[in-house]
C-alpha positions as CSV (number, residue, x, y, z in Angstrom):
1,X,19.0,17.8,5.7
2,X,17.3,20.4,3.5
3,X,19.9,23.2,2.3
4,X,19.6,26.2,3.9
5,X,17.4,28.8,2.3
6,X,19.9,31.7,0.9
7,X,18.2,35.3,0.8
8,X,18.8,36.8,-2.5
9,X,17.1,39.4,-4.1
10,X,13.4,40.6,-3.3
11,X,11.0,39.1,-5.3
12,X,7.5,39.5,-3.7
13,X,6.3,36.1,-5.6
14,X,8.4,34.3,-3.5
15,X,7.2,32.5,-0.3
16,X,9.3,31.3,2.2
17,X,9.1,27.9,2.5
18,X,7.5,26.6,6.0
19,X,9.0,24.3,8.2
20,X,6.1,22.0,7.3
21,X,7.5,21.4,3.8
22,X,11.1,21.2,4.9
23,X,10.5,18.2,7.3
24,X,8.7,16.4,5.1
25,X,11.4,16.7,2.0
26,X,13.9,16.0,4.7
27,X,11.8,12.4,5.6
28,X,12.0,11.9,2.4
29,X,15.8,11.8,2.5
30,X,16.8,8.3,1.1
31,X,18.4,7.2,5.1
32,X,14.7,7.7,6.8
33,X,15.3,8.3,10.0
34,X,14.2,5.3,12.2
35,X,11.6,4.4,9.4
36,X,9.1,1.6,10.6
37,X,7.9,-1.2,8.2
38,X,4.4,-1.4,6.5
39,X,2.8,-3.9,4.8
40,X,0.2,-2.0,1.7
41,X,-2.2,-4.5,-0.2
42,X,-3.4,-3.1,-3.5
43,X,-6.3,-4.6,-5.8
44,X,-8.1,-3.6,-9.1
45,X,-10.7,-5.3,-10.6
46,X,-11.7,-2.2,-13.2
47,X,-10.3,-0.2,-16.0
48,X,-6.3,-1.4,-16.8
49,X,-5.6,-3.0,-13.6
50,X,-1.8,-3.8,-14.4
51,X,-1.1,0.2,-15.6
52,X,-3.5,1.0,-12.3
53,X,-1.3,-1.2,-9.3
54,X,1.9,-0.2,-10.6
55,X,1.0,4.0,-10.7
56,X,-0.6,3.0,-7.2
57,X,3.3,1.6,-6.3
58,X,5.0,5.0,-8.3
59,X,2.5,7.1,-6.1
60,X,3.4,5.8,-3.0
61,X,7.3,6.0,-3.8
62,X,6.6,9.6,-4.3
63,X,5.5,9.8,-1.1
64,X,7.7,12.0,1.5
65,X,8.8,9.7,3.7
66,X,7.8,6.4,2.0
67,X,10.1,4.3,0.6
68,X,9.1,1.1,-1.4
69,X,11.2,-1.7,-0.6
70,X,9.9,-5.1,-2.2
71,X,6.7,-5.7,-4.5
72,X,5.0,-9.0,-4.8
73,X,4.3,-11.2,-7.7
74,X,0.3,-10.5,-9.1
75,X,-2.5,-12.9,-8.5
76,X,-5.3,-12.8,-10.2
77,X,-8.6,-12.9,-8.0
78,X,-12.3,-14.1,-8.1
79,X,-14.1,-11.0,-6.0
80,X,-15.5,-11.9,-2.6
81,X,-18.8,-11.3,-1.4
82,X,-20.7,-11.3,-4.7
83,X,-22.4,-13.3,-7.2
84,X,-20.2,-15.4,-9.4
85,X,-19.5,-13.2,-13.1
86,X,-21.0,-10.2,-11.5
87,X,-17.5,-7.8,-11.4
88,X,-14.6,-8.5,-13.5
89,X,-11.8,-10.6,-11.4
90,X,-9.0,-8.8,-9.4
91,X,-5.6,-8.2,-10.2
92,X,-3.8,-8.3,-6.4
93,X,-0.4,-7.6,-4.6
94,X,1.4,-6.6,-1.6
95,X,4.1,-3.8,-1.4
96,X,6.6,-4.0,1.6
97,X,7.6,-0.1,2.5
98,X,10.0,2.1,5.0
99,X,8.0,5.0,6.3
100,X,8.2,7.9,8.9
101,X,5.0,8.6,8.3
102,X,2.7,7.5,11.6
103,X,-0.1,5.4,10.6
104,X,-2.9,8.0,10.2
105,X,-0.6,9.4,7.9
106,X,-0.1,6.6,5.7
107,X,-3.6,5.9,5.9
108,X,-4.4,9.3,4.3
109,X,-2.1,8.8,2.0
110,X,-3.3,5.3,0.8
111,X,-7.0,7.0,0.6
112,X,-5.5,10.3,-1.7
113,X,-3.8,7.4,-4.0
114,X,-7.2,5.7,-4.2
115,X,-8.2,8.9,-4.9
116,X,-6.1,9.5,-7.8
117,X,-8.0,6.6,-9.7
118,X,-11.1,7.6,-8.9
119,X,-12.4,4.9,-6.3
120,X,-15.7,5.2,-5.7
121,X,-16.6,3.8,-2.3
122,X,-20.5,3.5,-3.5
123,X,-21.3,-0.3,-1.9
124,X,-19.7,-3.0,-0.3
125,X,-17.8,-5.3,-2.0
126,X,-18.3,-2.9,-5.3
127,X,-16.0,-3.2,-8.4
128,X,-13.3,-0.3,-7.8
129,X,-10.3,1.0,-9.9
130,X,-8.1,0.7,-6.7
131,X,-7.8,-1.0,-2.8
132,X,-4.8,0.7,-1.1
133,X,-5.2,-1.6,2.6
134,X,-2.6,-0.8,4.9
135,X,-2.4,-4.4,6.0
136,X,0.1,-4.1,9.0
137,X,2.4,-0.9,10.3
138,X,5.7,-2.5,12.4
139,X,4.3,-4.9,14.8
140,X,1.7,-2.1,16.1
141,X,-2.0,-3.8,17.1
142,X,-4.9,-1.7,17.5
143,X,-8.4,-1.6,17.1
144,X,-9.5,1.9,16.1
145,X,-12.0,2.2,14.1
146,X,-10.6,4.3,11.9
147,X,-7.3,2.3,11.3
148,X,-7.8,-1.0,12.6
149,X,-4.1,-2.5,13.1
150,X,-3.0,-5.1,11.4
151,X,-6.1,-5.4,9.0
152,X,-8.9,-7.3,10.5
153,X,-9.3,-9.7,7.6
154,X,-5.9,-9.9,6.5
155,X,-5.2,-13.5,8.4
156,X,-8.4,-15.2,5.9
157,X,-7.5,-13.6,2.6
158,X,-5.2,-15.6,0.6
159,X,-5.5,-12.5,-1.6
160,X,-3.3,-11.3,0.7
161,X,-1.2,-13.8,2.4
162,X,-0.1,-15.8,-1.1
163,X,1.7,-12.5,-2.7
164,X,2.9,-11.2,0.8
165,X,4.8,-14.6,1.5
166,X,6.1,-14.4,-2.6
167,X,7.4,-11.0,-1.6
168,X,8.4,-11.8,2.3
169,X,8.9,-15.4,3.4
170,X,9.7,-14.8,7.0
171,X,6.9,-12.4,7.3
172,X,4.9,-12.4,10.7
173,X,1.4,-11.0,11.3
174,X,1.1,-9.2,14.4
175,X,-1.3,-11.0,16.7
176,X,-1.7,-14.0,14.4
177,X,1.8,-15.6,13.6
178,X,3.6,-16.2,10.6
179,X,2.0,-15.5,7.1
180,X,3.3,-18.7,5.9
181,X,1.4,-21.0,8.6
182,X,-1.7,-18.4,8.1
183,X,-1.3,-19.0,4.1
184,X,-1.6,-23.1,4.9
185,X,-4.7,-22.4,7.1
186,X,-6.9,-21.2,4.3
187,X,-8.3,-21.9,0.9
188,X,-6.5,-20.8,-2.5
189,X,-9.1,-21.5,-4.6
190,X,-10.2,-18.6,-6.6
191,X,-6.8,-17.2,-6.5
192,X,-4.0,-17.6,-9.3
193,X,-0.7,-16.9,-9.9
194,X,0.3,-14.7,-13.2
195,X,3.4,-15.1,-13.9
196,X,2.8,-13.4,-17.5
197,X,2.9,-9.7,-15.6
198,X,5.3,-8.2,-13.3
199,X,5.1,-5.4,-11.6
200,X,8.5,-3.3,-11.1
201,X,10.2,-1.2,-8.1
202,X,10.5,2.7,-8.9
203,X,13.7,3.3,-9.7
């Protein structure tokens, strides 16, 4: 818990601090209360795309009430959806977090990262500095449009799958089974492995 705020002497700068704040440095607290388990898929395909997925993992472990708890080998990735050469290729990975934060939460806070590195969402299947996709949030399913749970697309990207089963063997997909029988379902090609870069956990 937050240490009590101690009056001392007037200062008329000072604010008190609302309760707003204090619950969210107190989620932050390293023992989360009853944090639930989220699955975050990243991907750059402009600018330095290494330097750009590992300040999109720092970002997020700076998140009140996020913790990052495992981080995926990178894959390289042909885009989807466009003509071949068009875009540079992708650099791709899946972080594995503890959160308090509800869903809508997280997704705000995925979309303020993106943010950060100035993604522009001007077309589909565009070239972009940063993808944060929450892919799955504990085992809820839901189909909200804003927040589709897990990620509609998630069970046919091996973009996806391959770096989440690196990072998660035993992992499950809610409504669709285990990543590993999902991974063996669907093509690699166009995806690669680079085991020349790493990404790190925040310290």
């Amino acid at each position: 818990m937050s240490a009590p705020f101690t009056k001392g002497p007037s200062d008329p700068t000072v604010q008190p601090v609302p309760a707003s704040v204090i619950e969210q440095v107190d989620a932050a607290d390293t023992t989360l209360s009853n944090p639930k388990r989220a699955v975050i898929a990243l991907g750059a395909n402009l600018g330095n795309r290494l330097e750009t997925l590992q300040g999109a993992i720092d970002a997020l472990e700076d998140t009140p009430g996020v913790r990052v708890k495992g981080v995926s080998p990178v894959y390289e990735t042909e885009p989807w959806g466009v003509d071949p050469d068009s875009q540079p290729s992708y650099f791709n990975a899946v972080v594995i977090l503890k959160t308090t934060l509800p869903p809508s939460s997280l997704l705000e806070r995925a979309h303020a990262v993106e943010e950060a590195f100035h993604r522009v969402r001007d077309e589909r299947w565009g070239p972009r500095t940063l993808d944060v996709d929450i892919v799955a949030y504990a085992e809820v399913v839901s189909d909200d449009p804003h927040l589709t749970l897990p990620h509609p697309r998630a069970h046919e990207r091996a973009f996806v799958l391959a770096p989440w089963h690196d990072v998660d063997p035993g992992a499950q997909l809610p409504g669709h089974g285990p990543v590993a029988d999902l991974l063996d379902s669907v093509t690699r090609d166009g995806i690669a492995p680079r085991a020349d870069l790493e990404l790190r956990l925040p310290e």
